[in-house]
CHARMM internal coordinates of N, CA and C (Angstrom, degrees):
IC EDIT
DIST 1 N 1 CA 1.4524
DIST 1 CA 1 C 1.5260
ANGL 1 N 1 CA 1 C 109.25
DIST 1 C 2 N 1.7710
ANGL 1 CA 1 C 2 N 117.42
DIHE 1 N 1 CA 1 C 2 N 136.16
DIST 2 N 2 CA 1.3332
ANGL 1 C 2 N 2 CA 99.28
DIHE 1 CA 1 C 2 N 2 CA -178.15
DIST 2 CA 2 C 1.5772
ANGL 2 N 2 CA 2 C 93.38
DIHE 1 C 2 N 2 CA 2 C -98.21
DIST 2 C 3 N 1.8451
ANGL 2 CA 2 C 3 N 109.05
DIHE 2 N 2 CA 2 C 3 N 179.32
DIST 3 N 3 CA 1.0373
ANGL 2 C 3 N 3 CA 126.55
DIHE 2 CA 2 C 3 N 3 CA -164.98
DIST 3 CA 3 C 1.2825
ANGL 3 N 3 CA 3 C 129.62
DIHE 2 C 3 N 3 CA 3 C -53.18
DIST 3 C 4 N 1.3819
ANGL 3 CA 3 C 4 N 103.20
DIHE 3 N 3 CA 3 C 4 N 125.93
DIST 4 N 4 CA 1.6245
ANGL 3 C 4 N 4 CA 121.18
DIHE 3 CA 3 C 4 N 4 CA -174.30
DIST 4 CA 4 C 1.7284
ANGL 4 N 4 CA 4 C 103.71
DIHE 3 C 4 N 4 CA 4 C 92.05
DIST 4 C 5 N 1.1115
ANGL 4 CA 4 C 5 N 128.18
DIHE 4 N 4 CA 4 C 5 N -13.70
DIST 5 N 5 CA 1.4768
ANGL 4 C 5 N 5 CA 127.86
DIHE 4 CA 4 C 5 N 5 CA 174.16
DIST 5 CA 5 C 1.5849
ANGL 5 N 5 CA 5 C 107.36
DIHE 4 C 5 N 5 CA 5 C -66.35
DIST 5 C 6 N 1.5115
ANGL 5 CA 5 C 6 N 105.49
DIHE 5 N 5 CA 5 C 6 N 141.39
DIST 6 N 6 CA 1.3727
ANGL 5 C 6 N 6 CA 102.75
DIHE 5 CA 5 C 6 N 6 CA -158.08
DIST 6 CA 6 C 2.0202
ANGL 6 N 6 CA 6 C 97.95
DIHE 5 C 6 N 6 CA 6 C -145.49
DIST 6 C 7 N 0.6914
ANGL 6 CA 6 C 7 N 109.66
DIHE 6 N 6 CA 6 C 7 N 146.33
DIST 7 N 7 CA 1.6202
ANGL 6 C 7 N 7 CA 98.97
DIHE 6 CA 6 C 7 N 7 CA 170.81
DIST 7 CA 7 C 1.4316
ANGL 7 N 7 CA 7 C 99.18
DIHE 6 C 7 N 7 CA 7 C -82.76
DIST 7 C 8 N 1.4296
ANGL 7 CA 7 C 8 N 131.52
DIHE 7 N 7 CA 7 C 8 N 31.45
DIST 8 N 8 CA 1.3779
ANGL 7 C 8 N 8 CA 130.59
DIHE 7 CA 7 C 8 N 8 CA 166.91
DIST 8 CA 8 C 1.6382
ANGL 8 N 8 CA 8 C 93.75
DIHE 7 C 8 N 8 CA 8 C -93.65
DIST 8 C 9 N 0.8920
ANGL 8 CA 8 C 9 N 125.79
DIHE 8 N 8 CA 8 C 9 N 4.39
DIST 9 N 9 CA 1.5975
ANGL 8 C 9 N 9 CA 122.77
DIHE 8 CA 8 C 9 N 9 CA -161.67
DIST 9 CA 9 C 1.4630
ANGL 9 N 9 CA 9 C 104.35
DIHE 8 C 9 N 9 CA 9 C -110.97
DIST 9 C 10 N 1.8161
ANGL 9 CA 9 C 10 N 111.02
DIHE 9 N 9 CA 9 C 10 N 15.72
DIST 10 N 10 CA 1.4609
ANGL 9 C 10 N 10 CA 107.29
DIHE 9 CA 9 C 10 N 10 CA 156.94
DIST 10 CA 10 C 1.2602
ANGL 10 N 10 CA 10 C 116.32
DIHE 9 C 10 N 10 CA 10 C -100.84
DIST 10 C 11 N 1.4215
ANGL 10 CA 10 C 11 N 105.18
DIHE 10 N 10 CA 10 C 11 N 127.37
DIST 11 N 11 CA 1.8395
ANGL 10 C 11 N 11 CA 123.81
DIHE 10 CA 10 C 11 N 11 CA 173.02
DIST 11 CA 11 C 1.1948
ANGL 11 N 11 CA 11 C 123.01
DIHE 10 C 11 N 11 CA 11 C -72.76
DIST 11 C 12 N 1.0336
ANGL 11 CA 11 C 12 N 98.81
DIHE 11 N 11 CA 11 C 12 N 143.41
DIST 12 N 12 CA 2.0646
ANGL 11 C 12 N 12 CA 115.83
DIHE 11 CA 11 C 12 N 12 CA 176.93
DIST 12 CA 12 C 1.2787
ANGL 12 N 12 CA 12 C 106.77
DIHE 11 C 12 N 12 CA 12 C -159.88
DIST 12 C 13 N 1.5505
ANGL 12 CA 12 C 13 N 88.37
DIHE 12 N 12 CA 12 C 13 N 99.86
DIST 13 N 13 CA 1.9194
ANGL 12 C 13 N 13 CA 83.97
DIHE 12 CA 12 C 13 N 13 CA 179.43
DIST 13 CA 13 C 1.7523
ANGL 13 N 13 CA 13 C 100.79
DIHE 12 C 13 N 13 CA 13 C -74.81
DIST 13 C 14 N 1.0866
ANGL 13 CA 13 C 14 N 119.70
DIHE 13 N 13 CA 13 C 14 N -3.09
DIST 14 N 14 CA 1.8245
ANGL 13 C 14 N 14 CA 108.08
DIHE 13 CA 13 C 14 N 14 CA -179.77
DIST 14 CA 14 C 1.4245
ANGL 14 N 14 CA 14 C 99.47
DIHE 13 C 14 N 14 CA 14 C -81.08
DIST 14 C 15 N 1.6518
ANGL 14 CA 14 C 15 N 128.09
DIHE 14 N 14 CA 14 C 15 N -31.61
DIST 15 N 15 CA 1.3952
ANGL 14 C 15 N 15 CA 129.67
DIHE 14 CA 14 C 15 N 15 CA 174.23
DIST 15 CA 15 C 1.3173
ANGL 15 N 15 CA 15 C 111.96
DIHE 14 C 15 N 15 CA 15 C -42.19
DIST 15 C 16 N 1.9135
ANGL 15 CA 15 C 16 N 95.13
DIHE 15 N 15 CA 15 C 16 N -61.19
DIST 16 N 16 CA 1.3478
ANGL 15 C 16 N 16 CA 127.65
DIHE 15 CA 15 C 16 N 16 CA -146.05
DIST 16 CA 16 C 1.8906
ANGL 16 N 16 CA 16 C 98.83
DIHE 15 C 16 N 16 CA 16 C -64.33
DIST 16 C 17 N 1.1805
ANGL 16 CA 16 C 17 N 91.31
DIHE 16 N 16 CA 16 C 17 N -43.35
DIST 17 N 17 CA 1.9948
ANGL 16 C 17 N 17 CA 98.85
DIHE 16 CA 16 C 17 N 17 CA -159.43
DIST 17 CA 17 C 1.6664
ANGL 17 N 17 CA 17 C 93.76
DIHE 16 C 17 N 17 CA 17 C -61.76
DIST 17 C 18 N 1.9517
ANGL 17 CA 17 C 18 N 121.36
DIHE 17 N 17 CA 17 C 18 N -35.27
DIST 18 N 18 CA 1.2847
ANGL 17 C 18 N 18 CA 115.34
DIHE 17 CA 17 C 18 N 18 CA 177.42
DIST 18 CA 18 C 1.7244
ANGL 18 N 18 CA 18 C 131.79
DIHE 17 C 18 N 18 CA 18 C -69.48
DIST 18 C 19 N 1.2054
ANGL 18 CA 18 C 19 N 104.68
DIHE 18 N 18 CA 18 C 19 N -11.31
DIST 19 N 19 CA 1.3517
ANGL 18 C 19 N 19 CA 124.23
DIHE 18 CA 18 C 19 N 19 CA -161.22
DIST 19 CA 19 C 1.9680
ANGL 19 N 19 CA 19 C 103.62
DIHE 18 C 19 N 19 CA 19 C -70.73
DIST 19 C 20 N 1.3847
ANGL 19 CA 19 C 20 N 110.43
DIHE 19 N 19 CA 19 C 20 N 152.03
DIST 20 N 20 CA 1.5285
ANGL 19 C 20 N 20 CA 97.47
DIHE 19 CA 19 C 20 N 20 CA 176.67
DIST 20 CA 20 C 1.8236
ANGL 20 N 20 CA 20 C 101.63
DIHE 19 C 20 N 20 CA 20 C -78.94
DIST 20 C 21 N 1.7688
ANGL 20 CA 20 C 21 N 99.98
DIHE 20 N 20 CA 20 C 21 N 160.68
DIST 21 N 21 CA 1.2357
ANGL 20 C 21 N 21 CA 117.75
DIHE 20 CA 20 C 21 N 21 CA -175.92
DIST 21 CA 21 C 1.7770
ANGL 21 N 21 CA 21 C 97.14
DIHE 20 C 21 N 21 CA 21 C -30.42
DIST 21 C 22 N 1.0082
ANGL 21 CA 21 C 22 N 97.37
DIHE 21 N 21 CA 21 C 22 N -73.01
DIST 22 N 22 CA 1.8614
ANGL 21 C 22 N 22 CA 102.86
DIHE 21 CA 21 C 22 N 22 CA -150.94
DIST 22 CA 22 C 1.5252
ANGL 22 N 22 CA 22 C 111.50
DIHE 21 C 22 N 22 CA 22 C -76.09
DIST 22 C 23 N 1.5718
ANGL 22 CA 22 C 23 N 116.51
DIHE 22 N 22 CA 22 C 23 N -9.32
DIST 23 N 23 CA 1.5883
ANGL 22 C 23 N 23 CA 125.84
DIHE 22 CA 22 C 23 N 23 CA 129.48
DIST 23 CA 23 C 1.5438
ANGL 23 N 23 CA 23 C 115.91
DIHE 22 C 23 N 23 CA 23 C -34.18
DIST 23 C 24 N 1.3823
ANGL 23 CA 23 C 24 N 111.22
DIHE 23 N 23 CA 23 C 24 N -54.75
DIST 24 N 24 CA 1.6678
ANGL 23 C 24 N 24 CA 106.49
DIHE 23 CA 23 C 24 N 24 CA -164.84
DIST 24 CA 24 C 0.9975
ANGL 24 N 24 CA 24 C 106.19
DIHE 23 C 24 N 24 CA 24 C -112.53
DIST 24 C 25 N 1.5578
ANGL 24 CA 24 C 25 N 125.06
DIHE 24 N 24 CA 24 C 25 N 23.83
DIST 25 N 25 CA 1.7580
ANGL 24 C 25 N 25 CA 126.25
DIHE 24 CA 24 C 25 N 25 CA 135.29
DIST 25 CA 25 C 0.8992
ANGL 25 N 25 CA 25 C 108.67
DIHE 24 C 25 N 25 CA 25 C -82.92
DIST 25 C 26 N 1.6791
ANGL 25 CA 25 C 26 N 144.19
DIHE 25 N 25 CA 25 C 26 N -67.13
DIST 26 N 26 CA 0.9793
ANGL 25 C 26 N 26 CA 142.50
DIHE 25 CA 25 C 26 N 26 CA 176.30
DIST 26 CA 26 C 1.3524
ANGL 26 N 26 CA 26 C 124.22
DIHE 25 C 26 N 26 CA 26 C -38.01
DIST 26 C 27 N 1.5072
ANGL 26 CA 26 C 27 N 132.90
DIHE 26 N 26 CA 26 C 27 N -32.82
DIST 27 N 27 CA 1.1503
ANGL 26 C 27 N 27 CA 128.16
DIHE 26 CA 26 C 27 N 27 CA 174.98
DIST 27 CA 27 C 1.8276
ANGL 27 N 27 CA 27 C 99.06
DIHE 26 C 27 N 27 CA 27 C -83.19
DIST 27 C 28 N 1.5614
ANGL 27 CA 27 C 28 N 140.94
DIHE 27 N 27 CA 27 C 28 N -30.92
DIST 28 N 28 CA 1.0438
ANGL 27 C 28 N 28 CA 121.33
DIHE 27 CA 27 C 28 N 28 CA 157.25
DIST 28 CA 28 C 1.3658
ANGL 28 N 28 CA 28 C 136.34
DIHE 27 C 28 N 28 CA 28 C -62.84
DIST 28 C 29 N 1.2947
ANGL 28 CA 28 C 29 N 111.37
DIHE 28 N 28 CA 28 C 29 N -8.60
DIST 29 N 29 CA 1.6566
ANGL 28 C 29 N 29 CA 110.54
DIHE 28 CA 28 C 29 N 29 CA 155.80
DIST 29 CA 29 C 1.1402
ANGL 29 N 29 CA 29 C 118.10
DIHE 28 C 29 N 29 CA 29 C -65.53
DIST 29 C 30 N 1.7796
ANGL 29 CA 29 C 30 N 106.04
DIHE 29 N 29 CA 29 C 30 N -53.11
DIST 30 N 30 CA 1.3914
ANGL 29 C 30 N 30 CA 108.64
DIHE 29 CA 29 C 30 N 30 CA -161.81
DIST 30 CA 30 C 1.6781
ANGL 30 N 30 CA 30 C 123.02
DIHE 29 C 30 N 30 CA 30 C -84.68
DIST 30 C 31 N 1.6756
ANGL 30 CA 30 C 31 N 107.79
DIHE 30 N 30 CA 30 C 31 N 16.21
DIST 31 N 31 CA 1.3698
ANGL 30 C 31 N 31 CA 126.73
DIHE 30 CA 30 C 31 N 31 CA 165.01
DIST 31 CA 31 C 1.6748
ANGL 31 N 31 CA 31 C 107.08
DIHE 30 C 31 N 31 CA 31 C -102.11
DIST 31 C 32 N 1.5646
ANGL 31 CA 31 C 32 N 119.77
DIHE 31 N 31 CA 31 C 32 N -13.98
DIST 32 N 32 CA 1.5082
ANGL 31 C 32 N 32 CA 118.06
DIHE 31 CA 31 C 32 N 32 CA 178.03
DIST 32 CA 32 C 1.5303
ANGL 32 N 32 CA 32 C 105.17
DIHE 31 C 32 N 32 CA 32 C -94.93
DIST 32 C 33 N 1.4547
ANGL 32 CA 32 C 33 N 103.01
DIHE 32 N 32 CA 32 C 33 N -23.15
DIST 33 N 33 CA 1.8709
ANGL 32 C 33 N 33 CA 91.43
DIHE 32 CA 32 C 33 N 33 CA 174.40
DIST 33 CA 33 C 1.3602
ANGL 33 N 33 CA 33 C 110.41
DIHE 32 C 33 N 33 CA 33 C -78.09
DIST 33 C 34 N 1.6708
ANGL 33 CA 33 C 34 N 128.50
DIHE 33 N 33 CA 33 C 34 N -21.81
DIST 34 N 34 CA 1.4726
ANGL 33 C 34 N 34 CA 139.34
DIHE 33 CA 33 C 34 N 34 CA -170.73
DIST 34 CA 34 C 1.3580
ANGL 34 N 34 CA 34 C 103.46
DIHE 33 C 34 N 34 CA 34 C -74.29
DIST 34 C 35 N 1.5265
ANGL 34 CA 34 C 35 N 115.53
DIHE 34 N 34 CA 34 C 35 N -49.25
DIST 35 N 35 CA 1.5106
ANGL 34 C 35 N 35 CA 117.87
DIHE 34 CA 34 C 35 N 35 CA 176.25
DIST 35 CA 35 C 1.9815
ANGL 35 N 35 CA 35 C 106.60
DIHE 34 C 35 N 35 CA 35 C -73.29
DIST 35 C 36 N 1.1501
ANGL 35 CA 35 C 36 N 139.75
DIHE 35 N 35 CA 35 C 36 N -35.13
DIST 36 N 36 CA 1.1911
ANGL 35 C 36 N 36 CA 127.88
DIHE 35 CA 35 C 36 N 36 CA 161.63
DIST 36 CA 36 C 1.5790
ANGL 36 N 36 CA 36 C 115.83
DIHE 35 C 36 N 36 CA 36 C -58.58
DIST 36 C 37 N 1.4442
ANGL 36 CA 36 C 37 N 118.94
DIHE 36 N 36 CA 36 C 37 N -39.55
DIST 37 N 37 CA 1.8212
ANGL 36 C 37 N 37 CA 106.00
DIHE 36 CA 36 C 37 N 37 CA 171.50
DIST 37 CA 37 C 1.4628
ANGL 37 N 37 CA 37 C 94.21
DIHE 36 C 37 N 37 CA 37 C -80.77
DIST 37 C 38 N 0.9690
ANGL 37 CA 37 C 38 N 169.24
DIHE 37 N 37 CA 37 C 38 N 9.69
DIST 38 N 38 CA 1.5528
ANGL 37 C 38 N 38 CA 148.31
DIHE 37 CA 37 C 38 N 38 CA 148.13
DIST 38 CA 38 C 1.6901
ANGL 38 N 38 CA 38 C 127.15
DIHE 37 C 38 N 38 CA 38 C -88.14
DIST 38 C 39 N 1.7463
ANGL 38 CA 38 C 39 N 88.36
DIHE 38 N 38 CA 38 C 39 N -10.53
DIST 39 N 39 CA 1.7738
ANGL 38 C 39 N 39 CA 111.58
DIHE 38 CA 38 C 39 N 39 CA 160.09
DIST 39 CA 39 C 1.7092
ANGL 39 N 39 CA 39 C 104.05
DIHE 38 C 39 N 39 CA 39 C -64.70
DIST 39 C 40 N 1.2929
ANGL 39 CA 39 C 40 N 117.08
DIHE 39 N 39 CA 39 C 40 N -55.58
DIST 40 N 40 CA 0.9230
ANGL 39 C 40 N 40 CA 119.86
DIHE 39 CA 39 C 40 N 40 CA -141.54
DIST 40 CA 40 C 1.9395
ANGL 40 N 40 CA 40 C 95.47
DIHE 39 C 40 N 40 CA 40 C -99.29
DIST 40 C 41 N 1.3660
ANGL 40 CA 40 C 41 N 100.65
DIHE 40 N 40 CA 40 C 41 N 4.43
DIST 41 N 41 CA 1.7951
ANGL 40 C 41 N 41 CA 105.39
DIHE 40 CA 40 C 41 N 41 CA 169.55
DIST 41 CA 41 C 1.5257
ANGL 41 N 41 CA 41 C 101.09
DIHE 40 C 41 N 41 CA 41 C -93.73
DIST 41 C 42 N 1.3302
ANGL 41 CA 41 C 42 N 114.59
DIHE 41 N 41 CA 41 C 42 N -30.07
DIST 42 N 42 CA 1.3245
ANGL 41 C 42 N 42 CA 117.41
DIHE 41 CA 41 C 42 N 42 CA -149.81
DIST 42 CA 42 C 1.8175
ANGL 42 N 42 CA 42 C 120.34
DIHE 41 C 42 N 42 CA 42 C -83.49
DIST 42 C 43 N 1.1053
ANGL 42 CA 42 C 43 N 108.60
DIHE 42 N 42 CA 42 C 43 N 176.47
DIST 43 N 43 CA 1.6167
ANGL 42 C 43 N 43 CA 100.27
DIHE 42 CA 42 C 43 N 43 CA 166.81
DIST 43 CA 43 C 1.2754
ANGL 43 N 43 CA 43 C 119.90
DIHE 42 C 43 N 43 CA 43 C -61.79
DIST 43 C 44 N 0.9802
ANGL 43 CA 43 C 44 N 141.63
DIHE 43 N 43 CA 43 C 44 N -138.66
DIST 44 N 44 CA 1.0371
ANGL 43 C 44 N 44 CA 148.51
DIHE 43 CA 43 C 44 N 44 CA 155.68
DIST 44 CA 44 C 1.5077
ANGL 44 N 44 CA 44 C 139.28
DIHE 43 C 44 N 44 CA 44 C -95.24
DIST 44 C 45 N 1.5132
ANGL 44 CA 44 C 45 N 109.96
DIHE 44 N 44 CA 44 C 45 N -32.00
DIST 45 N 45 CA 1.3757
ANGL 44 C 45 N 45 CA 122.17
DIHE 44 CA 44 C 45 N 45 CA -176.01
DIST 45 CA 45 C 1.5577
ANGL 45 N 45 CA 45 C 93.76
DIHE 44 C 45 N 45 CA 45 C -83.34
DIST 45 C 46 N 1.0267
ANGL 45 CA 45 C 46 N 111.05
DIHE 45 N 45 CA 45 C 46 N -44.35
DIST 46 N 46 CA 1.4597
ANGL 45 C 46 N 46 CA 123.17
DIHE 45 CA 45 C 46 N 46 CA -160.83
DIST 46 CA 46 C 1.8098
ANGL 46 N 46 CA 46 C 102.75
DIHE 45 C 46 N 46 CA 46 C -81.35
DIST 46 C 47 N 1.0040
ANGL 46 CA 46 C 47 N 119.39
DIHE 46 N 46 CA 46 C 47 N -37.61
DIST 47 N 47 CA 1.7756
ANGL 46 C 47 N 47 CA 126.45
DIHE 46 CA 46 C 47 N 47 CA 158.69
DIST 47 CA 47 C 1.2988
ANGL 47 N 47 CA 47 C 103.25
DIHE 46 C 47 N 47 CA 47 C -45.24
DIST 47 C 48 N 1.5676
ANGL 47 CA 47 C 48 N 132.18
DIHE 47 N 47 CA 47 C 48 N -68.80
DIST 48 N 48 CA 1.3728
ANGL 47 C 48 N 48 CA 131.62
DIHE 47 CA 47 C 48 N 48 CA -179.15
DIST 48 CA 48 C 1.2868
ANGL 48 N 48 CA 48 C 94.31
DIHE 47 C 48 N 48 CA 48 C -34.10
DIST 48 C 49 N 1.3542
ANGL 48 CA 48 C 49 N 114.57
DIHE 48 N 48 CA 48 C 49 N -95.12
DIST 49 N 49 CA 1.7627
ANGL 48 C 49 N 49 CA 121.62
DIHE 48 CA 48 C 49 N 49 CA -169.21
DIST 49 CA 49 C 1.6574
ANGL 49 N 49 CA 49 C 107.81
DIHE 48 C 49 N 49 CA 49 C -33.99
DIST 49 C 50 N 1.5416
ANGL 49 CA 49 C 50 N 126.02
DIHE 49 N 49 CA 49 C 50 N -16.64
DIST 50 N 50 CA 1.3027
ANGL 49 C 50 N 50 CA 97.77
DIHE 49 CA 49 C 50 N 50 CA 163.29
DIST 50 CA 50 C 1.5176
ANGL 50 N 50 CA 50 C 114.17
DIHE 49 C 50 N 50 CA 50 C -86.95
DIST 50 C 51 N 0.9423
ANGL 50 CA 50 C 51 N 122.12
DIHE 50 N 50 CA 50 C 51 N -37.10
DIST 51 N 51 CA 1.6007
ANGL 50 C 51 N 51 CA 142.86
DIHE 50 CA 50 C 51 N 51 CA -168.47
DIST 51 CA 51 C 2.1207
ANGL 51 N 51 CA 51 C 77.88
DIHE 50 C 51 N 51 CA 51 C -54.21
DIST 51 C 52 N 1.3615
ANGL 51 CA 51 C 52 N 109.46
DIHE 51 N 51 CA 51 C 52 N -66.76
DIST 52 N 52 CA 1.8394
ANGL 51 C 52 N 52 CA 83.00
DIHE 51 CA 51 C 52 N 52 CA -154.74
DIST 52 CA 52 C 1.7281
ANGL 52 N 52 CA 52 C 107.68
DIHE 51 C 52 N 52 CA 52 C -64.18
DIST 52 C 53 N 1.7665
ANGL 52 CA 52 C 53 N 120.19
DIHE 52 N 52 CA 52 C 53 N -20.25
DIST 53 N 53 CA 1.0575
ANGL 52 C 53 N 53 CA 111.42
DIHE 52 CA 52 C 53 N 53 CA 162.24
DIST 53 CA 53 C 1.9705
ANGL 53 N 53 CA 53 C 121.27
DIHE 52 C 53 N 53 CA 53 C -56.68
DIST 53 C 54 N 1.0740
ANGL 53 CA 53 C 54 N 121.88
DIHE 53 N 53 CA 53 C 54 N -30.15
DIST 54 N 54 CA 1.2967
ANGL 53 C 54 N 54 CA 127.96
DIHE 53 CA 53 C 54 N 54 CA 171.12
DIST 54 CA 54 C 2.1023
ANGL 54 N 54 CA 54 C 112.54
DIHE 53 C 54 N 54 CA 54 C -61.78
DIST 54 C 55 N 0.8857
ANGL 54 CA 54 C 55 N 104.15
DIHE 54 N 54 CA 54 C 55 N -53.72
DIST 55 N 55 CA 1.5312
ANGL 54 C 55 N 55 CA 112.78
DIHE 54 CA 54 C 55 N 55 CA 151.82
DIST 55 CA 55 C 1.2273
ANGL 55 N 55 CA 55 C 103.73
DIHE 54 C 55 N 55 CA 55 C -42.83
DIST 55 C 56 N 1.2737
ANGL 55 CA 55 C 56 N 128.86
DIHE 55 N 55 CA 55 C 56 N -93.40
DIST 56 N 56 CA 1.5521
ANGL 55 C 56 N 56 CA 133.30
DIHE 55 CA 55 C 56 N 56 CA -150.15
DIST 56 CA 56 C 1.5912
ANGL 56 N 56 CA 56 C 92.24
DIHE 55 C 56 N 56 CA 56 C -50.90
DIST 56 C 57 N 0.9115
ANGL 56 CA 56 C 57 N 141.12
DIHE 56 N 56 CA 56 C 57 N -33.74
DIST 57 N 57 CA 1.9583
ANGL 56 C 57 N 57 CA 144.19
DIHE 56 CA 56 C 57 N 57 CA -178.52
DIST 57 CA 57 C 1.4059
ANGL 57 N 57 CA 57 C 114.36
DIHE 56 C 57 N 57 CA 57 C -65.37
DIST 57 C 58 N 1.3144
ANGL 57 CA 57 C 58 N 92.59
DIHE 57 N 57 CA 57 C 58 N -38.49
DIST 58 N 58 CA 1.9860
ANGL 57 C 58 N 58 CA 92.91
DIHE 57 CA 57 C 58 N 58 CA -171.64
DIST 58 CA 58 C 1.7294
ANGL 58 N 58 CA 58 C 86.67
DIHE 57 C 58 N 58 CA 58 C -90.69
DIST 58 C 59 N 1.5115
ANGL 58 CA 58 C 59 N 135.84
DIHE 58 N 58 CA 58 C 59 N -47.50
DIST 59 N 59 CA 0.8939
ANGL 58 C 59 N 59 CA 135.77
DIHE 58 CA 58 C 59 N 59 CA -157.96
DIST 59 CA 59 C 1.6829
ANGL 59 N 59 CA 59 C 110.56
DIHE 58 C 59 N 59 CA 59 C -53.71
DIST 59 C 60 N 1.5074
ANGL 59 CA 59 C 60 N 113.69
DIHE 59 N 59 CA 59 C 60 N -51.70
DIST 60 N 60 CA 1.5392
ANGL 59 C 60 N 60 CA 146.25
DIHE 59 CA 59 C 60 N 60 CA 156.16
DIST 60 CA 60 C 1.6116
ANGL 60 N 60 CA 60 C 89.01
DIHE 59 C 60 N 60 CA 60 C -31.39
DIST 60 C 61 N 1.2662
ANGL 60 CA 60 C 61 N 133.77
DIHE 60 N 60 CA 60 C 61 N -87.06
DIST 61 N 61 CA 1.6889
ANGL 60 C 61 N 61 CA 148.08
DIHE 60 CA 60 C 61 N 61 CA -167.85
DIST 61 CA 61 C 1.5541
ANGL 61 N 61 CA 61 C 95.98
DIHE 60 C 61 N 61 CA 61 C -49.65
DIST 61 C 62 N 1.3476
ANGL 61 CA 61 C 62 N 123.30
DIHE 61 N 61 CA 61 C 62 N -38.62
DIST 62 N 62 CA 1.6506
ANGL 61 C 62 N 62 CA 102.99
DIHE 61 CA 61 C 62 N 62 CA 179.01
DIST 62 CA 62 C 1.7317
ANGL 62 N 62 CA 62 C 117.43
DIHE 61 C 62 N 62 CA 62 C -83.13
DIST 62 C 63 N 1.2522
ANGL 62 CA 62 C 63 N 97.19
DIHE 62 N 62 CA 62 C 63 N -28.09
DIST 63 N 63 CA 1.6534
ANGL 62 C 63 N 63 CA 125.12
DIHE 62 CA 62 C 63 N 63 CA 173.44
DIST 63 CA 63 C 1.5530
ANGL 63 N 63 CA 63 C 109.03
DIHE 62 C 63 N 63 CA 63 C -45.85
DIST 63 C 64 N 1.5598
ANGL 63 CA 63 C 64 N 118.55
DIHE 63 N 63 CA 63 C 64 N -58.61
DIST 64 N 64 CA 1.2959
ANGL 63 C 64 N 64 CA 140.78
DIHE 63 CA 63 C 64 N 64 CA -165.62
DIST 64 CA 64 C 1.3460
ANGL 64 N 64 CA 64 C 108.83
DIHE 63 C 64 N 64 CA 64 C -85.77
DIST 64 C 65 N 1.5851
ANGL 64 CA 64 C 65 N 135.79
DIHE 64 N 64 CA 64 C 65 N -27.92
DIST 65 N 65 CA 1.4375
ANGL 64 C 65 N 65 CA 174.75
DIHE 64 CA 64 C 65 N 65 CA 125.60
DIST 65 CA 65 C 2.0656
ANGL 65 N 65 CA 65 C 89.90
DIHE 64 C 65 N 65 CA 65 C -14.67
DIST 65 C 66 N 1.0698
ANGL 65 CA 65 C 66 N 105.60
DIHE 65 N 65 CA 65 C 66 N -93.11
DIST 66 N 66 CA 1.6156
ANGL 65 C 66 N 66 CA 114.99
DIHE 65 CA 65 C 66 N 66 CA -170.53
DIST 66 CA 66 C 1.6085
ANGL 66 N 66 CA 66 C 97.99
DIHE 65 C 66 N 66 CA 66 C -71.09
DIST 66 C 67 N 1.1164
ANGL 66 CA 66 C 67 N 137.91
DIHE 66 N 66 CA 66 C 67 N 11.38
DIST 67 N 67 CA 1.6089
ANGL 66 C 67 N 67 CA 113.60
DIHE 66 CA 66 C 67 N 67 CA 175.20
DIST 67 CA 67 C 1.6802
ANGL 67 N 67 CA 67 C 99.18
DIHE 66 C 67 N 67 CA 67 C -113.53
DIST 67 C 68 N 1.4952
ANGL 67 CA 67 C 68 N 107.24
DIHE 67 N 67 CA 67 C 68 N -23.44
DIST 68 N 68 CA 1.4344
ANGL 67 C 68 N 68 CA 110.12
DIHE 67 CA 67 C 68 N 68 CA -163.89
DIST 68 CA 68 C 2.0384
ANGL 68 N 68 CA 68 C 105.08
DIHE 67 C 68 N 68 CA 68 C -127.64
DIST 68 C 69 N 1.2011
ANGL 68 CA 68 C 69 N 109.71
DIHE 68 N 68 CA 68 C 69 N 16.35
DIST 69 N 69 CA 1.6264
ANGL 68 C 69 N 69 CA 112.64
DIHE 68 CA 68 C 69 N 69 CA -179.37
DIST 69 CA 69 C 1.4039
ANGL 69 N 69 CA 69 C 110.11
DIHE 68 C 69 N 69 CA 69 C -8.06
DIST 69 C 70 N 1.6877
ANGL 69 CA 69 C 70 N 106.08
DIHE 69 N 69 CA 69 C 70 N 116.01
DIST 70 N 70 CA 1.5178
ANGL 69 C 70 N 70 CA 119.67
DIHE 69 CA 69 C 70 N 70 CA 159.82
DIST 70 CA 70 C 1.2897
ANGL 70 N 70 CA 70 C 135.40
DIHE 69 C 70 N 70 CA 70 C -65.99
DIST 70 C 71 N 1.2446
ANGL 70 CA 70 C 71 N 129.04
DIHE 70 N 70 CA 70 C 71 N 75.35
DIST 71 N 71 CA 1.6471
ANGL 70 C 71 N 71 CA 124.13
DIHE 70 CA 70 C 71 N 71 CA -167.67
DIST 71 CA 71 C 1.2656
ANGL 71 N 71 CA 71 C 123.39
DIHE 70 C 71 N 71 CA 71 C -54.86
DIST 71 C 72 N 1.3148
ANGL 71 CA 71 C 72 N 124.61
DIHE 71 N 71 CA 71 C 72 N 110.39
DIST 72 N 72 CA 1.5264
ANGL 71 C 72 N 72 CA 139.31
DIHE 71 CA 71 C 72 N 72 CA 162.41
DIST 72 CA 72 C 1.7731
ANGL 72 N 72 CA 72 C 106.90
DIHE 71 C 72 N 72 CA 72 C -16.09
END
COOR INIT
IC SEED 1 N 1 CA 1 C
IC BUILD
């Protein structure tokens, strides 16, 4: 596996939907840093398409962030 690839980078949205809030931010970061190191393995055309999947992950994590706020 190259860097930052993790066998954390298998999905289950039936996992995912059970997980606590700041469980399923944290796992949407840590699928936008996986798609930014596979940008940066990749060609180029195919890097873009990871890079906007890396967006759509953090975007998802701010999404899930403001609908469900984690209290300190």
């Amino acid at each position: 596996m190259g860097p930052g690839l993790t066998r954390d980078s298998d999905f289950r949205w039936d996992e995912f939907v059970g997980l606590p809030i700041a469980d399923q931010i944290r796992k949407c970061h840590a699928m936008a840093t996986e798609a930014k190191d596979l940008a940066a393995l990749a060609d180029r055309d195919i890097g873009d398409v990871y890079m906007v999947l890396a967006r759509q992950w953090s975007a998802l994590a701010t999404e899930i962030e403001k609908s469900e706020p984690i209290s300190a």
